[in-house]
C-alpha positions in Angstrom: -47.5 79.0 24.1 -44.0 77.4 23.5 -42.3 74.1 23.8 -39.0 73.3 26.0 -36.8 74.9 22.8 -38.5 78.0 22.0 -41.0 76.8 19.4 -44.5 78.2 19.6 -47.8 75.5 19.8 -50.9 76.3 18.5 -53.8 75.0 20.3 -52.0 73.8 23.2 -52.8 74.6 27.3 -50.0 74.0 29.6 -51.6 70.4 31.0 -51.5 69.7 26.8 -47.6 70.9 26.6 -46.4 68.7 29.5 -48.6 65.8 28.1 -47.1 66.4 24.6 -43.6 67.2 26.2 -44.1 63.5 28.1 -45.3 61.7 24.5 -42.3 63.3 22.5 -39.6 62.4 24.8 -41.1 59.0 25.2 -41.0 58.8 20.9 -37.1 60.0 21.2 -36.1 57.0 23.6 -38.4 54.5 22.0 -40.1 53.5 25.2 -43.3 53.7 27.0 -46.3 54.4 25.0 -45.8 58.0 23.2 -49.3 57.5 20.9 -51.3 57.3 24.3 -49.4 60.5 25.4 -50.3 62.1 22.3 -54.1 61.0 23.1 -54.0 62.6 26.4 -53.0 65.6 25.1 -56.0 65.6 22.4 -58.1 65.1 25.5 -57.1 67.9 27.3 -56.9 70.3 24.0 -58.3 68.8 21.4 -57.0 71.6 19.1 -53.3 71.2 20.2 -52.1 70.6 16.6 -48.7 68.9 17.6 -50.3 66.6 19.5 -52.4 65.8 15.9 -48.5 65.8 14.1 -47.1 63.0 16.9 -49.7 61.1 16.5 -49.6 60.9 12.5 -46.2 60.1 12.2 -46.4 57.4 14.8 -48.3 55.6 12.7 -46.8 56.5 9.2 -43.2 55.5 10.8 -44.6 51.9 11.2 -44.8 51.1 7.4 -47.5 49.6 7.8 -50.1 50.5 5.1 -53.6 50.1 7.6 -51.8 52.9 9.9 -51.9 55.2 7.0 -55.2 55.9 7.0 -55.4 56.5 10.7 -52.1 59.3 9.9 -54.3 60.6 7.2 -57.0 61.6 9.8 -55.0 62.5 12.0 -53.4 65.0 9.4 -56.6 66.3 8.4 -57.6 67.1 11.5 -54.7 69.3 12.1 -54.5 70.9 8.8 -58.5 72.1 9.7 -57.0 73.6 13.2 -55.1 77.3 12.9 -51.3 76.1 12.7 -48.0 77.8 12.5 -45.4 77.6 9.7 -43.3 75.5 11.3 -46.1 72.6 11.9 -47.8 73.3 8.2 -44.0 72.1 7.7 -45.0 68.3 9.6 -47.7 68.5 7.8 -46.7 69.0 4.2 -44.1 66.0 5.4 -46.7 63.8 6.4 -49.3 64.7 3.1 -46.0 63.8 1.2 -45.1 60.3 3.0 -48.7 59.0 3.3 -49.2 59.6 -0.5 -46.1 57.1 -1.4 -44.0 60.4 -1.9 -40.8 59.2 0.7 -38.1 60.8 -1.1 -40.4 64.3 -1.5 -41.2 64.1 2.0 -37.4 63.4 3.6 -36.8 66.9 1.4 -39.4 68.2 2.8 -38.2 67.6 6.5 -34.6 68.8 5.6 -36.3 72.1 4.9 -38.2 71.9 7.9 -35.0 71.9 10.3 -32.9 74.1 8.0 -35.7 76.8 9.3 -36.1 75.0 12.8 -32.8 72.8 13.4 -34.4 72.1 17.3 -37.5 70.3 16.0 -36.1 67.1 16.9 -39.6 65.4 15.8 -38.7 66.4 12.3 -35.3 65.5 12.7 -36.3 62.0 14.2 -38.9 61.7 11.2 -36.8 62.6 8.6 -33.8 60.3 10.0 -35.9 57.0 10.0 -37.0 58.2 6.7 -33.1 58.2 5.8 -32.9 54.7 7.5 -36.5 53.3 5.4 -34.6 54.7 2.1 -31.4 53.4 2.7 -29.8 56.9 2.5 -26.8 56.5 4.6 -25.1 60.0 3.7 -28.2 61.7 4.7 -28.8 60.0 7.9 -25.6 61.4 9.0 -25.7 64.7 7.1 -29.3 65.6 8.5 -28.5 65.7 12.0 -24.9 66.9 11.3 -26.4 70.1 9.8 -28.2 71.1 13.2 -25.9 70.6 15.8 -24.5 74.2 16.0 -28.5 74.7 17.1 -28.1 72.5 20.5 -26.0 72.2 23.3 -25.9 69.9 26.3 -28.6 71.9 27.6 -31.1 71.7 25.1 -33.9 69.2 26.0 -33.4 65.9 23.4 -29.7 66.2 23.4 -29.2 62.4 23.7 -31.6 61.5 20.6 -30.0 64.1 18.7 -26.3 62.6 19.8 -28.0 58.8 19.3 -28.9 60.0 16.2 -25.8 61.4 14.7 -24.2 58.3 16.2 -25.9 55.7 14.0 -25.6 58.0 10.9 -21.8 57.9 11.6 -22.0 54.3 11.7 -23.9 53.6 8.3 -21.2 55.7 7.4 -18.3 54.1 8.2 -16.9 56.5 11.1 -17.2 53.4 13.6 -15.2 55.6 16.6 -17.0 58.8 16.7 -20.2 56.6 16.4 -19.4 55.3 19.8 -18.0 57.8 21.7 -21.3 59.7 20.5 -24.1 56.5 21.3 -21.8 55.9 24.9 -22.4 59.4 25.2 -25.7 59.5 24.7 -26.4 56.7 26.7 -24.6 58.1 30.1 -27.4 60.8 29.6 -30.3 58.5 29.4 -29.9 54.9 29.3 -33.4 54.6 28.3 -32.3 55.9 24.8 -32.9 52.6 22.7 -31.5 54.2 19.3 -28.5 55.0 20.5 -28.0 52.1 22.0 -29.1 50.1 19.2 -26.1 52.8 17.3 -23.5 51.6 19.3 -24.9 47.4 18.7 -24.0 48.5 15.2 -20.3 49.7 15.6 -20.0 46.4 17.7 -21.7 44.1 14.9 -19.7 46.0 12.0 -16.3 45.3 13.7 -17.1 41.8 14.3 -16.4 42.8 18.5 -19.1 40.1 18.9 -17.6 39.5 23.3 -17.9 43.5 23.3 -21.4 43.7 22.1 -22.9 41.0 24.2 -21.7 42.9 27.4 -23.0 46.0 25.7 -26.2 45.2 25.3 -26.6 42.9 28.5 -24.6 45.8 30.5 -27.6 48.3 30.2 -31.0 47.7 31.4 -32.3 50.8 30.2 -33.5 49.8 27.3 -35.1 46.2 28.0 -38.3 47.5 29.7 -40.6 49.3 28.1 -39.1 50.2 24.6 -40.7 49.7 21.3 -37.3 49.0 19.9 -36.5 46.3 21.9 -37.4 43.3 19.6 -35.0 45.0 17.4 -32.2 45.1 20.1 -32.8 41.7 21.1 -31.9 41.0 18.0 -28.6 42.4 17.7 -27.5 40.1 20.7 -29.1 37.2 19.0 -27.1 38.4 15.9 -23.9 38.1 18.3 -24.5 35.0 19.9 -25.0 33.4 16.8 -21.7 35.0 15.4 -20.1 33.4 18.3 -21.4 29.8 17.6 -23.6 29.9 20.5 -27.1 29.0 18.7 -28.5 27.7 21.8 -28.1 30.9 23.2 -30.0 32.8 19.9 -32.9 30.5 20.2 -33.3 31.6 23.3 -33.6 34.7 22.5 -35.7 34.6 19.7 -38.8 32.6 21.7 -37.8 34.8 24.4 -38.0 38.2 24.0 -37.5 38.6 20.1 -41.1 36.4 19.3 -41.9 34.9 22.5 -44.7 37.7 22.8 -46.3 36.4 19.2 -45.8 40.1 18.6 -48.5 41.1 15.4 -45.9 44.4 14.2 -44.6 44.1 10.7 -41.2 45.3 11.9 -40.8 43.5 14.7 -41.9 40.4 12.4 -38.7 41.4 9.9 -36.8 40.6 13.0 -38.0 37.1 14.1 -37.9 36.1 10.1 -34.4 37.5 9.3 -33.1 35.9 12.6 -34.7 32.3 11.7 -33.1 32.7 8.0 -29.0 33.9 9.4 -30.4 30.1 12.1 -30.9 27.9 8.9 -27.7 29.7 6.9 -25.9 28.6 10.1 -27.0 25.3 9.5 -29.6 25.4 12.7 -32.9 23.3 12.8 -35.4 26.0 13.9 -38.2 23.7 14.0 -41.4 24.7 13.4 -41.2 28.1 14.7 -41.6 29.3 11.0 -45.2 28.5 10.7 -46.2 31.4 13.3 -44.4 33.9 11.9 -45.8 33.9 8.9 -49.3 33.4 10.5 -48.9 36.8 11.9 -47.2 38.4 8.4 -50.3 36.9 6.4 -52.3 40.1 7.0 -49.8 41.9 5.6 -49.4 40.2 2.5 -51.0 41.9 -0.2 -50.3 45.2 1.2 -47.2 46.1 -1.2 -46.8 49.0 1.1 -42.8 48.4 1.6 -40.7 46.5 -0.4 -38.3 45.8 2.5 -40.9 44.0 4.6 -42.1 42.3 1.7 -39.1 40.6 1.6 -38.6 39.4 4.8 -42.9 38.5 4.7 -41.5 36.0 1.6 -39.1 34.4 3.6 -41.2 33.4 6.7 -44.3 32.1 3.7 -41.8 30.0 1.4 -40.2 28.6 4.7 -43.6 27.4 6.3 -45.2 26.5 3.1 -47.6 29.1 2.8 -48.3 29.2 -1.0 -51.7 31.2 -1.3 -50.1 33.8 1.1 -47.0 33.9 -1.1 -48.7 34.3 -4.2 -50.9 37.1 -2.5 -47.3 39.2 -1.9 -46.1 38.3 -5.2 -49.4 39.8 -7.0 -48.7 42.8 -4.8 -45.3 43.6 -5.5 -46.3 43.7 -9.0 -49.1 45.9 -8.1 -46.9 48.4 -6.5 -44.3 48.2 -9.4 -47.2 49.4 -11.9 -48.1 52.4 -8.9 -46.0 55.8 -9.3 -44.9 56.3 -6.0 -40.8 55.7 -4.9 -42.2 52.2 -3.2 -42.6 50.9 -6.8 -38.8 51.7 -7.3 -38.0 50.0 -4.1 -39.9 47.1 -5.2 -38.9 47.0 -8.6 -35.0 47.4 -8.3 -34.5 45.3 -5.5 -37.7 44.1 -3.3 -38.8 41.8 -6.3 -35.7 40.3 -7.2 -34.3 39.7 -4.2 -37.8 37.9 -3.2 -37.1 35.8 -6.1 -34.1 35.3 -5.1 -34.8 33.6 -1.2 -37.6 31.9 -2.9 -35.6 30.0 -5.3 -33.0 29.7 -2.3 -35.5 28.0 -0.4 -36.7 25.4 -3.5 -33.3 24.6 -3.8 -32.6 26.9 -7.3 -29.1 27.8 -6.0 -28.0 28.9 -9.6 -31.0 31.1 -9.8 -30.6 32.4 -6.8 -26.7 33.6 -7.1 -28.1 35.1 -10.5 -30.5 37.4 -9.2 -28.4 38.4 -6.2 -25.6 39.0 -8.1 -27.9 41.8 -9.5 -28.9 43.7 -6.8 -25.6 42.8 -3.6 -24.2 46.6 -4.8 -27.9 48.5 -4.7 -29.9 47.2 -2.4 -29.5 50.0 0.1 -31.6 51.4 -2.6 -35.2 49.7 -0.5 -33.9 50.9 2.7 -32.4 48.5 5.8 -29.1 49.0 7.8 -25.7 47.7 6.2 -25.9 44.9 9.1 -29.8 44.3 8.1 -28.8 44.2 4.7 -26.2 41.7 5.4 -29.2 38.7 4.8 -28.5 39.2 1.2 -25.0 38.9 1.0 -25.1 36.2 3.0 -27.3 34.1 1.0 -25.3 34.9 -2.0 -22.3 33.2 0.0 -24.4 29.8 0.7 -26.1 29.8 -2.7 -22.6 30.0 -4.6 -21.8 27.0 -1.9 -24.7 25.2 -2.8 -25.0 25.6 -6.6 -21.0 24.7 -6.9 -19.5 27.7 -7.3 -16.7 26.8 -5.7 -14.3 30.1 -7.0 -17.2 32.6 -6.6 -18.1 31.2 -2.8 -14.2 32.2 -2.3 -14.0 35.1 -4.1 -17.3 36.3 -1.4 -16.0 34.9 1.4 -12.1 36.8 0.8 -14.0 39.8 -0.2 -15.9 39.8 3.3 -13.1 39.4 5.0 -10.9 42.2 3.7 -14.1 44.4 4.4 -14.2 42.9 8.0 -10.5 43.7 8.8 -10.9 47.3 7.5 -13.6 48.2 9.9 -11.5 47.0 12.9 -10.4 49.6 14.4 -9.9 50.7 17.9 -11.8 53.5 19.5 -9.8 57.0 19.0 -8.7 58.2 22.1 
C-alpha cells in the first residue's frame, strides 16, 4: 500500500494509512497530539513500520535524553518488521541521532530525500536537525533541493513552504521568507512553523507593531499546537522590545509557563524570556524558582548543550547550587564523550554557561571574557539567530556593568548597523 505521495508502506492497512496520514499531518503543523496518532495506528497494524518511524523521531526531536530510550525501542521494533529502502533510510537516521551521531544522521536524511524529495517526515527531521545544529545554510538548502518534487497539489505543501520560509530567514532573505510563511499560512493557518517563520522576519527587522498583529491576527496556531509556548514567546519577545513589560509578564504566567509545563524546550523559553526581563531591568519576582524546579530533572543529563545553557540560567538565578553543580559535572561528562554533543558543549555550551553564571555573581569582566570567545560561533550548539540573541545581549550589559564603556558602544553601534541592514520592505 502507498501514502498520499506515492511512497509504498510496509505493514500498513488502510484504517493504519489514514491514522498515520492523520499523525503526520498533525507532526507538520505542530498541533494536536501526532504520538497518540502514531499509537493508533500500531493498534490497528502493529507491523505498520512508519507508524514505528513517527513515533521514534517524536521522541528523539525533543532532546531530551529519557525519550531516547523510548526512540530506541521504537527503532528496534521496526528494524525487526520487513521494511522498504526508503524507511531503512528513517531508520539508519534515527540509529545515527540516538547514538549522539547529529551531524551523521542530518547526512543521512539529505540522502534520504535526494532518493525521496516527498518524504516530508525526513525533510521535517532533517530540518530541526539543521535548526538543533545551528546549520543555517542547510536549513534553507535541504528543502530548497526538493521543491522541483511538489506542487500546490502535493499533500504537506504548506510545511514544505513553512519550512523553506524559516531557512530563508536564518538566512538573511527576510522577503521571500514572508511571502513563503504568509503563504503558507493562507493554506493552513494551523501551520505553527511557518508562522513561527514569519515571527522571525518580524523580530529580525525590529517590525515589533507588525509582529504583535501577526501573531495576535491568527488563531490558528494558539489552540492545540505543541509549538505554542515557543510562539508565545516571540510576542513576549515583541512586547518587551516595545517597552511594554507588563504586557510580557503576562504572557509568560499566561500561556508561556502558566501551565508549569515539565518540557525541556518549552522550559528554554520561560528561562530565556525571564533573563532578556532582568536585562531589561524587570523584577521578575520569584517566578525563577519554578523554573528551575521543573529543569532539575534534567540536570545531569548533558544530552544538549543548548538546553544546558538555558537549565544554568534558571539554577544560578533561583539559587539552586547542588542542581548547578549536577549540570556543570555533566557538561564535562559529555565533553570527555565522542559524540558531536561533546563539541557543542565544549566550544560553546560550557563557556557560555560560565559566562551567565559569572553574569549572575556579579563577574562582569569574566563574563565579557568568555563571551567575547564564543558571540561569532555559537550557532555552532544550535538555536535561531533571534534565540541566540541572549548571548549577545548579555555581552552588551556585562561590558555596561564591568565599565567598558568603549566596548558597550562599540556593541551597541555594531547592533545597530546590523539592525538597519535587515530593514527592508517586502519585494513586491
Amino acid at each position: 500500500m502507498k501514502d498520499g505521495v506515492g511512497y509504498e508502506l510496509s505493514g500498513c492497512n488502510a484504517k493504519a494509512i489514514d491514522l498515520l496520514a492523520r499523525g503526520l499531518d498533525e507532526m507538520r503543523c505542530y498541533a494536536v497530539d501526532p504520538l497518540a496518532s502514531a499509537d493508533a495506528a500500531l493498534a490497528e497494524a502493529p507491523e505498520c513500520v512508519m507508524a514505528h518511524v513517527l513515533r521514534a523521531w517524536l521522541h528523539v526531536l525533543g532532546t531530551e535524553a529519557p525519550a531516547l530510550s523510548v526512540a530506541r525501542e521504537a527503532l528496534a521494533m521496526a528494524r525487526a518488521l520487513p521494511h522498504t529502502e526508503r524507511e531503512a533510510g528513517h531508520l539508519r537516521a534515527i540509529e545515527l541521532w540516538t547514538a549522539g551521531r547529529w551531524h551523521a544522521a542530518g547526512r543521512a536524511l539529505e540522502d534520504l530525500n535526494i532518493a525521496y524529495p516527498r518524504d516530508v517526515l525526513a525533510l521535517q527531521a532533517g530540518h530541526q536537525l539543521d535548526f538543533f545544529t545551528g546549520d543555517a545554510r542547510m536549513l534553507r538548502d535541504r528543502i530548497a533541493r526538493a521543491l522541483p518534487a511538489w506542487s500546490a497539489g502535493t499533500p504537506g505543501w504548506h510545511a514544505v513552504l513553512g519550512m523553506h520560509a524559516f531557512g530563508l530567514e536564518e538566512c538573511g532573505d527576510y522577503a521571500q521568507a514572508e511571502r513563503l510563511g504568509r503563504a503558507a499560512i493562507e493554506l493552513e493557518p494551523r501551520d505553527a512553523w511557518a508562522q513561527h517563520a514569519v515571527a522571525h522576519v518580524m523580530e529580525m527587522q525590529g517590525r515589533t507593531d507588525e509582529g504583535v498583529h501577526w501573531m495576535r491576527g491568527n488563531a490558528g496556531w494558539q489552540q492545540g499546537s505543541f509549538l505554542g509556548v515557543h510562539n508565545w514567546w516571540h510576542l513576549a519577545l515583541y512586547h518587551l522590545a516595545r517597552d511594554e513589560a507588563a504586557e510580557a509578564l503576562a504572557l509568560f504566567d499566561g500561556p508561556i509557563d502558566g501551565g508549569r509545563s515539565a518540557v525541556v524546550m518549552e522550559l528554554v523559553d520561560s528561562a530565556a524570556l525571564l533573563w532578556r526581563l532582568e536585562l531589561a531591568g524587570v523584577d521578575v519576582g520569584d517566578r525563577w524558582s519554578s523554573v528551575a524546579e521543573r529543569f532539575a530533572p534534567a540536570a545531569g543529563s548533558g544530552n544538549y548543550a543548548f538546553n544546558d545553557l538555558h537549565a544554568a540560567l534558571a539554577f544560578v538565578r533561583a539559587g539552586r547550587e547542588a542542581s548547578l553543580d549536577e549540570l556543570l559535572a555533566a557538561q564535562a561528562a559529555a565533553i570527555a564523550r565522542d559524540d558531536d554533543n561533546a563539541a557543542f558543549t565544549r566550544e560553546v555550551g560550557a563557556p557560555a554557561t560560565q559566562a551567565v553564571i559569572a553574569f549572575a555573581q556579579g563577574e562582569f569582566a569574566r563574563a565579557v571574557e568568555l563571551l567575547r570567545a564564543v558571540r561569532n560561533i555559537a550557532h555552532r550548539f544550535g538555536g535561531s539567530h533571534a534565540q541566540r540573541d541572549l548571548l549577545d545581549q548579555t555581552l552588551i550589559a556585562a561590558a555596561h556593568r564591568s565599565g567598558q564603556a568603549g566596548l558597550a558602544g562599540a556593541l551597541q553601534a555594531e547592533r545597530a548597523a546590523a539592525a538597519r541592514s535587515r530593514r527592508q520592505p517586502l519585494a513586491a
